[in-house]
N, C-alpha and C positions, 0 to 999 in steps of 0.2 A: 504494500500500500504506500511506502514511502516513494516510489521512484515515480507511481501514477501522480502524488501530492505535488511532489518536485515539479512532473511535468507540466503539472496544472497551474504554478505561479509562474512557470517559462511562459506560460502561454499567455498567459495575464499580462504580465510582462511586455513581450509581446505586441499585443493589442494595447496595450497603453504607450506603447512608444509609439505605434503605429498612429493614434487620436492626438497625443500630443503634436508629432510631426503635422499633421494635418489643422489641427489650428493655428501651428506658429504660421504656416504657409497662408491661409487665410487672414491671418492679422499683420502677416505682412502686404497683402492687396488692398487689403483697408487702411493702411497707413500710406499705399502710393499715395492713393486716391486722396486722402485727407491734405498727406503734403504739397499734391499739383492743386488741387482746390485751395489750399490757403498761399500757396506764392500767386493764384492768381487772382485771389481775391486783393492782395496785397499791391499788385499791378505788376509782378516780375514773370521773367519767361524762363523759368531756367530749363535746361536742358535736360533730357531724359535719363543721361546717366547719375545727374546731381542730387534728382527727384527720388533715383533708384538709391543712390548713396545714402542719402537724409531718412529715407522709409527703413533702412535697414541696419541702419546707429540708432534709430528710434525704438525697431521693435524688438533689437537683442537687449539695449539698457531695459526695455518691458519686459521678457523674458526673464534675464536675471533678475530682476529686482524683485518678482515675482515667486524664480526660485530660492533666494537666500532667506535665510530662518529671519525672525524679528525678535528673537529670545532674549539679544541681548540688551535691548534698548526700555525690557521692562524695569530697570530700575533694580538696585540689587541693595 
């Protein structure tokens, strides 16, 4: 029973990196889109690569900030 247990948090596993993957990639389409929508609300034109650069410093500082613990900040 142990090696079916095993197999069973692999697969969990698994499927949970698999969902993860899958929203980082979403949340970085929505953060294109957010950053070309505010430089042009803004009146700038920037180019596609800058757009794809700024979305993706955006959504990895989201990412991490997201995964690091907050333990330490409650006051000891």
């Amino acid at each position: 029973m142990s090696i079916l247990n095993s197999f069973g948090g692999l697969v969990a596993s698994v499927i949970a990196a698999l969902v993860l993957l899958v929203f980082a990639v979403l949340s970085f389409f929505v953060t294109v889109f957010i950053v070309d929508v505010g430089a042009n609300l803004a009146g700038l034109e920037p180019t596609a690569d800058y757009v794809t650069l700024s979305a993706a410093l955006l959504s990895t500082g989201a990412i991490v900030a997201g995964a690091s613990p907050m333990t330490g900040l409650a006051g000891e």
